[in-house]
N, C-alpha and C positions, 0 to 999 in steps of 0.2 A: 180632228182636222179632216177637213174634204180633202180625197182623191185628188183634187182638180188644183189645190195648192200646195199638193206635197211638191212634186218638181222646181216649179220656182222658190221653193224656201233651199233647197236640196244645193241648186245652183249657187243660190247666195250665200251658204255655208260655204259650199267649197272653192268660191271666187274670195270668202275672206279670209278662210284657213290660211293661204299661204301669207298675205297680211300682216298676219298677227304673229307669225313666225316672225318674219323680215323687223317687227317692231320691235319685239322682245328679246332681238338679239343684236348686242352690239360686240361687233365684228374689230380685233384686235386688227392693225396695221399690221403686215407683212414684213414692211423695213420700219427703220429708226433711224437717225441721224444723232448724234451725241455730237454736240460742239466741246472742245477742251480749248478754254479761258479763263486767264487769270488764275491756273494753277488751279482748274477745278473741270472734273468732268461737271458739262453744264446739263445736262437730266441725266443726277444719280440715280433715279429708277427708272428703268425700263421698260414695257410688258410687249410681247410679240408670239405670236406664234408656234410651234414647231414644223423646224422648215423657213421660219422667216431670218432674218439678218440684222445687223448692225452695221453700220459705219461710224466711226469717229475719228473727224477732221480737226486737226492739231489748228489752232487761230493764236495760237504764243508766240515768240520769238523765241523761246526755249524748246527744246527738245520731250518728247513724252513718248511713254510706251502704254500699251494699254496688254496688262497681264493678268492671267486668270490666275487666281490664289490656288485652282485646285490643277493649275496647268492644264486646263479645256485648250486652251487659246494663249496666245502670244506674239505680239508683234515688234516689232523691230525698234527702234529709238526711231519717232514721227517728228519731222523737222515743222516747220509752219508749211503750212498749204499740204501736206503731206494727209494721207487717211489712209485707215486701216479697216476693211469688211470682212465680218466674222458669220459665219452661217451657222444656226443652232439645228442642230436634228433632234438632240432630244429634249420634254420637259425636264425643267428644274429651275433653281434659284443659281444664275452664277454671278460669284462676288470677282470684281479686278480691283486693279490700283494701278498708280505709274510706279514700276521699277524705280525710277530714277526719282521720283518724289514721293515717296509709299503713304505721305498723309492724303495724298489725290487716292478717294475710295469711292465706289460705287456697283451695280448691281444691275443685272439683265435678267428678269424674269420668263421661261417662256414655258408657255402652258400647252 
């Protein structure tokens, strides 16, 4: 390679390095919204961050709690319109259910 095109190649690598970072990485959501309807959290899986959050907003006429199996979390009996945000700090897999209907299960992933 000539002297005289090392520079402009040099530049053009390092104007598409960051590129190809920005492409090859898809970037988890920070929050989540979990609708509960019809006696079901409505996205039983989750995946977010650590450091990121959850809310899940009651859409029933029925009452729901959303409780962590391993006691991480636990919220209150959520009437309709009512919601409940949980902030994760650490990674791991955590499972809930509604207290009050324990067949309502699901899972908040954060990495």
């Amino acid at each position: 390679m000539k002297p005289s095109t090392f520079p402009p190649l040099v530049a053009a690598l390092a104007l598409a390095a960051p590129l190809a970072v920005r492409a090859g990485s898809a970037a988890l959501p920070t929050t989540a919204t979990v609708p509960i309807s019809h006696f079901q959290f409505q996205m039983p899986n989750v995946s977010i961050p650590a450091g990121g959050s959850v809310t899940w907003k009651n859409l029933d006429g029925e009452p729901h709690t959303v409780t962590a199996t391993d006691g991480a979390f636990r919220s209150g009996a959520l009437d309709q319109g009512e919601s409940f945000t949980f902030r994760f700090a650490k990674p791991g897999v955590y499972s809930y259910l509604c207290s009050i209907h324990p067949q309502m299960r699901a899972t908040v992933t954060v990495r």
